[in-house]
Phi, psi and omega in degrees: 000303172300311166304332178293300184324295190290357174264329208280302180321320185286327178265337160289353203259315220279322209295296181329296202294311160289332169065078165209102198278026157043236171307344175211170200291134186292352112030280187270339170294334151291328156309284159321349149296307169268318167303005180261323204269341163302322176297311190303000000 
């Protein structure tokens, strides 16, 4: 569970860091980005 959390973060971090939202709105992808590192 603590490895899915730490890929999803990693992968969600490289995309944020590149500004490259593949499949979804950069919107929500930056949304979901400060709610992962707010959880974190």
């Amino acid at each position: 569970l603590v490895i899915e959390f730490v890929l999803k973060f990693i992968f969600f971090f490289v995309l944020f860091h590149f500004n490259i939202p593949y499949h979804q709105p950069r919107g929500m992808l930056s949304g979901h980005f400060v709610k992962t590192i707010t959880f974190y």
